[in-house]
KEVOTOR-607186 format. One record per atom (N, C-alpha, C): z, y, x; residue in one letter; residue number from 1; atom name. Coordinates in nm, 3 decimals, padded with zeros to 5 digits. Atoms other than C-alpha are relative to their C-alpha. Layout:
REM residues N
[[Z,Y,X],"A",NUM,"CA"];
...
This chain:
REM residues 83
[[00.080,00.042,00.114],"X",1,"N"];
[[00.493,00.136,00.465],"X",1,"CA"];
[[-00.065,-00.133,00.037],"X",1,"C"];
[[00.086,00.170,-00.023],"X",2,"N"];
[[00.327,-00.220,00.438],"X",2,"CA"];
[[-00.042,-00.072,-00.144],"X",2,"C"];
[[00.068,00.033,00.108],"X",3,"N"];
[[00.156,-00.381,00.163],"X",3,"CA"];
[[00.032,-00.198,00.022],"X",3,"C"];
[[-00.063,00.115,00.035],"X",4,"N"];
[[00.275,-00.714,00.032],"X",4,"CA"];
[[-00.078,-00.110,-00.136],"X",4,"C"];
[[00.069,00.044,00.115],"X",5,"N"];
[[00.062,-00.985,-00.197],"X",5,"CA"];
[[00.070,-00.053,-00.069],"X",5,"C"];
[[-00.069,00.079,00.114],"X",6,"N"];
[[00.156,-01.111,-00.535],"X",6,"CA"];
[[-00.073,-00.059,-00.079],"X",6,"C"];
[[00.122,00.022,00.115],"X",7,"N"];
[[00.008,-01.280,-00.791],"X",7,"CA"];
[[00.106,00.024,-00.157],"X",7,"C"];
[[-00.069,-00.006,00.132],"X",8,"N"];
[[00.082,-01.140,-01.155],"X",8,"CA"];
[[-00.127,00.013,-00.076],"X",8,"C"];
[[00.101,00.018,00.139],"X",9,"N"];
[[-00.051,-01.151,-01.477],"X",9,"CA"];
[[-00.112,-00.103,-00.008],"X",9,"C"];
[[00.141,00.153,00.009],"X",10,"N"];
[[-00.340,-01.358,-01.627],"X",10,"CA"];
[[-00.112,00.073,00.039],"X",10,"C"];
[[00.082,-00.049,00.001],"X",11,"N"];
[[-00.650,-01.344,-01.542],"X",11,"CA"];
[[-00.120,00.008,-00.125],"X",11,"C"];
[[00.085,-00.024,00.102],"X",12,"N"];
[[-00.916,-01.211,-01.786],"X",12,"CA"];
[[-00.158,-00.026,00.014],"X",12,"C"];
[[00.157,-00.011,00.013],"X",13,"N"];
[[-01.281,-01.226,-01.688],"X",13,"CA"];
[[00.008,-00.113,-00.019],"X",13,"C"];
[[00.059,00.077,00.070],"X",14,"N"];
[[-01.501,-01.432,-01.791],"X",14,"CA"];
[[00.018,-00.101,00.116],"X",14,"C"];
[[00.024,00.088,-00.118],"X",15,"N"];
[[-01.522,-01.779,-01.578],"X",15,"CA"];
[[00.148,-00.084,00.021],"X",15,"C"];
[[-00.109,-00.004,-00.072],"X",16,"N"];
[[-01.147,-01.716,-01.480],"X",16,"CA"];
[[00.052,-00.187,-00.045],"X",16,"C"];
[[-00.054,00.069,00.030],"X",17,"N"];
[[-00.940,-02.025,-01.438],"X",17,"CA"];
[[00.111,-00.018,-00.082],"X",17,"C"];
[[-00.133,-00.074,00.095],"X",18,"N"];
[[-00.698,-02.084,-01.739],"X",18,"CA"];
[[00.120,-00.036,00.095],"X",18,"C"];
[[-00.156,00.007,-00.038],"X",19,"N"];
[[-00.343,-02.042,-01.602],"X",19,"CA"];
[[-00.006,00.105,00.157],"X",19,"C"];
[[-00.031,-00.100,-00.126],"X",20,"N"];
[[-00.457,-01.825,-01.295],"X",20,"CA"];
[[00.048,00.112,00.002],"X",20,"C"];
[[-00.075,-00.186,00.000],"X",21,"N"];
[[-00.283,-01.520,-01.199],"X",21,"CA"];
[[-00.091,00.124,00.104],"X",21,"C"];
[[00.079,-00.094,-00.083],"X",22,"N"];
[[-00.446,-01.214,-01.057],"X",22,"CA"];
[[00.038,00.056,00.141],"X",22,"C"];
[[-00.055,-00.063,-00.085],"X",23,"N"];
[[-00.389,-01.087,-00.734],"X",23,"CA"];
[[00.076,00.114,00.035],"X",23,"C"];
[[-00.051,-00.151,-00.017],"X",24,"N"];
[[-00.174,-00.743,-00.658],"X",24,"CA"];
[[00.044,00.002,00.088],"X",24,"C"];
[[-00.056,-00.097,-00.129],"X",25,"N"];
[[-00.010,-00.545,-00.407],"X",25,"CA"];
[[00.078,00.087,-00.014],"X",25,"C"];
[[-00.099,-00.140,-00.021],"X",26,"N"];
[[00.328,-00.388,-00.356],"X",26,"CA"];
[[00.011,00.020,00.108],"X",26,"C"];
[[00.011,-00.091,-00.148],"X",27,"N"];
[[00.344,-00.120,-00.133],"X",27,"CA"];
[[00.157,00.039,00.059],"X",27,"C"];
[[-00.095,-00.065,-00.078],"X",28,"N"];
[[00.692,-00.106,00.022],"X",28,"CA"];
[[00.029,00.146,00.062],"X",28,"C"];
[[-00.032,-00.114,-00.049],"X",29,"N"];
[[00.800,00.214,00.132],"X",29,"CA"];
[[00.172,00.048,00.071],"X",29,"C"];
[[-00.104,-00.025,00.003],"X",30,"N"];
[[01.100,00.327,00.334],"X",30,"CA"];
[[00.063,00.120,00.065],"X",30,"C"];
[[-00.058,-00.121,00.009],"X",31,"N"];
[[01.296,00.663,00.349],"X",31,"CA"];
[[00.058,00.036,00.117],"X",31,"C"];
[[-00.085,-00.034,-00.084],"X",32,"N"];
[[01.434,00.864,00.551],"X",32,"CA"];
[[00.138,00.022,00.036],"X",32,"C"];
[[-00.140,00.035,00.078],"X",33,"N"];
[[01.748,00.808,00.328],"X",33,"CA"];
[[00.084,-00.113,-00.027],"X",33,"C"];
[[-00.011,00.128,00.000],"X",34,"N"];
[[01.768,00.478,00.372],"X",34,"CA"];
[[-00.046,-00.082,-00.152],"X",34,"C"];
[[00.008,00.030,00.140],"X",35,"N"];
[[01.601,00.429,00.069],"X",35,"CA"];
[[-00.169,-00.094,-00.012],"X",35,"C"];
[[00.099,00.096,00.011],"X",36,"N"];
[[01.324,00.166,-00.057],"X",36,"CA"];
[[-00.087,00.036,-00.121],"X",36,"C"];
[[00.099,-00.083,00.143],"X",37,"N"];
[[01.031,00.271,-00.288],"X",37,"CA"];
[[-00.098,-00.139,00.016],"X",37,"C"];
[[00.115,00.102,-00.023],"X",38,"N"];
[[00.791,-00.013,-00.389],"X",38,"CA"];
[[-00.085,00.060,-00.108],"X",38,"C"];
[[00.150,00.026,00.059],"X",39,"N"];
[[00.457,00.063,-00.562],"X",39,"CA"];
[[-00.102,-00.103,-00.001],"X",39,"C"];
[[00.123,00.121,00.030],"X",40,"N"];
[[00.151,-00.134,-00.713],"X",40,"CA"];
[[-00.088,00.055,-00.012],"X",40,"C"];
[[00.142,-00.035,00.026],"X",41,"N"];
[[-00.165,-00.157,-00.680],"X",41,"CA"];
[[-00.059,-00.156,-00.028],"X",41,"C"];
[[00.078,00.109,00.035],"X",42,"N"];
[[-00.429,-00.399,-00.774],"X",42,"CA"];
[[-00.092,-00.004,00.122],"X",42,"C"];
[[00.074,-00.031,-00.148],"X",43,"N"];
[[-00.608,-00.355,-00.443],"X",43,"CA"];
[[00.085,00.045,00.137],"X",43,"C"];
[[-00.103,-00.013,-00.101],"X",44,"N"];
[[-00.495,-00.357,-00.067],"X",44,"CA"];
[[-00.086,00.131,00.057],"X",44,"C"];
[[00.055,-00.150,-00.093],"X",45,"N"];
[[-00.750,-00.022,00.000],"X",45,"CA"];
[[00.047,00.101,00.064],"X",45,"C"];
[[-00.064,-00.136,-00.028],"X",46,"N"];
[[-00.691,00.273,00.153],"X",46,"CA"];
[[00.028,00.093,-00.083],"X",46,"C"];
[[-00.014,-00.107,00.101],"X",47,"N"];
[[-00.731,00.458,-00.139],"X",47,"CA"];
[[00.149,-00.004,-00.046],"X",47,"C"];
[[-00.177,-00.033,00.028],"X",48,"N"];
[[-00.345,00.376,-00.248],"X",48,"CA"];
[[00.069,00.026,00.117],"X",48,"C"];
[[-00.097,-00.100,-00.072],"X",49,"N"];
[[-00.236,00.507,00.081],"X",49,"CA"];
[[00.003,00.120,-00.033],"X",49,"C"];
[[00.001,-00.133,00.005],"X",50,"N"];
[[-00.380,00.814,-00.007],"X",50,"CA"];
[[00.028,00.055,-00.122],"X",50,"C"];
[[-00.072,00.004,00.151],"X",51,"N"];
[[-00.270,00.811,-00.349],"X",51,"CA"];
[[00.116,00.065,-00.018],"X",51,"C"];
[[-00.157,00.023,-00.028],"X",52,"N"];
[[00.065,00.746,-00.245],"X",52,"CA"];
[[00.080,00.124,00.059],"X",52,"C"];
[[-00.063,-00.073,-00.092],"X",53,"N"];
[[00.092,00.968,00.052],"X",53,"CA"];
[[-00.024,00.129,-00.016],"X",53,"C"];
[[00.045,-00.150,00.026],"X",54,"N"];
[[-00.078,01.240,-00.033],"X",54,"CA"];
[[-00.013,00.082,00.145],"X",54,"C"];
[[-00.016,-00.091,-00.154],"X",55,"N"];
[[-00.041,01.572,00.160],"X",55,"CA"];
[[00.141,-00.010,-00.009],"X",55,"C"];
[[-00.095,-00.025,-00.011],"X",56,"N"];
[[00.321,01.519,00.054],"X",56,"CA"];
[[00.103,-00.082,00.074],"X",56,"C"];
[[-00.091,00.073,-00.088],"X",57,"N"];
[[00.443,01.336,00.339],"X",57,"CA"];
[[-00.051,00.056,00.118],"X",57,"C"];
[[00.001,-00.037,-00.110],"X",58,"N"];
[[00.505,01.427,00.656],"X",58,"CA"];
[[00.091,-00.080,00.125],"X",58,"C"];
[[-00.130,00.099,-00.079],"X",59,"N"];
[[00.694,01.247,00.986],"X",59,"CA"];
[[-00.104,-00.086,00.080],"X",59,"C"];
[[00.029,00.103,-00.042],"X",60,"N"];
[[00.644,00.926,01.121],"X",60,"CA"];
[[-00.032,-00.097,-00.054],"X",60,"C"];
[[00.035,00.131,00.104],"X",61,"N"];
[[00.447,00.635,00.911],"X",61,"CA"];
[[-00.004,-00.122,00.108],"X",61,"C"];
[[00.002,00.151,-00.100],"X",62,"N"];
[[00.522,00.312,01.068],"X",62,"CA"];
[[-00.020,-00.111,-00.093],"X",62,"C"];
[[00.068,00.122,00.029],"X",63,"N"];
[[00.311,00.014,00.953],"X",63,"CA"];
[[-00.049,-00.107,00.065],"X",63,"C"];
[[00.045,00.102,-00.018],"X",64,"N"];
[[00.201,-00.296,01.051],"X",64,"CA"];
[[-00.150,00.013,00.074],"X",64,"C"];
[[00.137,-00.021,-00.080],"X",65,"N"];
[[-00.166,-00.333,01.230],"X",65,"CA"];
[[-00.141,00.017,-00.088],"X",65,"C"];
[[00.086,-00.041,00.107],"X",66,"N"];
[[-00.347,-00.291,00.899],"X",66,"CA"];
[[-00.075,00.133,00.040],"X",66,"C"];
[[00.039,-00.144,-00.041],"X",67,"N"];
[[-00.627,-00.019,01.017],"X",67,"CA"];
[[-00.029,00.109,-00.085],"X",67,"C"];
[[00.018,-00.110,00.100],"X",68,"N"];
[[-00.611,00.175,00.683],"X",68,"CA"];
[[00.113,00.122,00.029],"X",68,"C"];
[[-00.099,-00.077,-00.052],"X",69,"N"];
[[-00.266,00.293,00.843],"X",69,"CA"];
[[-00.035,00.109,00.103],"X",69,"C"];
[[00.060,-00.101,-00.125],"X",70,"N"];
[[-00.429,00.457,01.152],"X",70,"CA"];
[[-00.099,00.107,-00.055],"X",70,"C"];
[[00.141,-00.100,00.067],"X",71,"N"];
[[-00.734,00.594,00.991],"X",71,"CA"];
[[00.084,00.093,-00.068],"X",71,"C"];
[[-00.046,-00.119,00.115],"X",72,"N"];
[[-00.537,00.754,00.722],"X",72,"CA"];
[[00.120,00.114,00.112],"X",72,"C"];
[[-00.076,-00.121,-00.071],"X",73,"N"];
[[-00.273,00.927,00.981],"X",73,"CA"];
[[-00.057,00.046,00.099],"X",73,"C"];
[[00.059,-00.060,-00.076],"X",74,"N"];
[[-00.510,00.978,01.238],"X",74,"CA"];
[[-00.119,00.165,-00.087],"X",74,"C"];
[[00.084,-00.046,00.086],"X",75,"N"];
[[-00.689,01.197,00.934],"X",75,"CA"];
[[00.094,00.141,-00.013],"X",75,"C"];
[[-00.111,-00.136,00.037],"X",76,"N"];
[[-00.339,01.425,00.910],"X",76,"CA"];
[[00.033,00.075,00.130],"X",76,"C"];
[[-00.043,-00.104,-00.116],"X",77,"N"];
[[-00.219,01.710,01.126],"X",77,"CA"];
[[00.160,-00.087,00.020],"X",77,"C"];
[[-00.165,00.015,-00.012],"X",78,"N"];
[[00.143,01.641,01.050],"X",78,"CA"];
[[00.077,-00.134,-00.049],"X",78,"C"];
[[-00.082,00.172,00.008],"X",79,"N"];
[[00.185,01.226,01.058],"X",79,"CA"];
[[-00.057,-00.025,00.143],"X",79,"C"];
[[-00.034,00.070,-00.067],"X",80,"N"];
[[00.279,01.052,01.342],"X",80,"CA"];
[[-00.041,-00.149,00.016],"X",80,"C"];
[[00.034,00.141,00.044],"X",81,"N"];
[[00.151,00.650,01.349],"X",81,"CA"];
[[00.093,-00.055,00.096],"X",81,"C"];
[[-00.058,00.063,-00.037],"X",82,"N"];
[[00.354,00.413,01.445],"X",82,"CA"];
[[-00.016,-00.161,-00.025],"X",82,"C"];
[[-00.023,00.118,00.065],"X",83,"N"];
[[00.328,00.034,01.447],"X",83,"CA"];
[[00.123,-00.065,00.063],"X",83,"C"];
């Protein structure tokens, strides 16, 4: 898993610069199937790991040095961390 910035859409508040785009975040994901899952978020928190991961993952999460990765598998019985 790893989290990736983008900029989409316009921005809306008040102030905003016209033509700016907002920040986001896809969340890469990859299988044990050789398979690729990307999700979005509008935020790089922890809260969309745990969103994401739920209790319904289990294994080995291998991420990058981002410490929302550790915290959140150091939090599970049955994940593994890996960077």
């Amino acid at each position: 898993m790893d989290e990736t910035p983008i900029k989409a859409g316009h921005q809306k508040r008040p102030g905003a610069q016209k033509g700016k785009m907002k920040s986001g975040w896809f969340w890469p994901m990859y299988g044990d199937a050789d398979e690729v899952v990307f999700t979005y978020s509008n935020s790089r928190g922890k809260l969309h790991i745990e969103q994401v991961l739920k209790s319904q993952f289990s294994g080995t999460l291998i991420s990058d040095g981002y410490a929302a990765y550790a915290h959140y598998a150091a939090a599970q019985e049955n994940i593994t961390h890996a960077q």
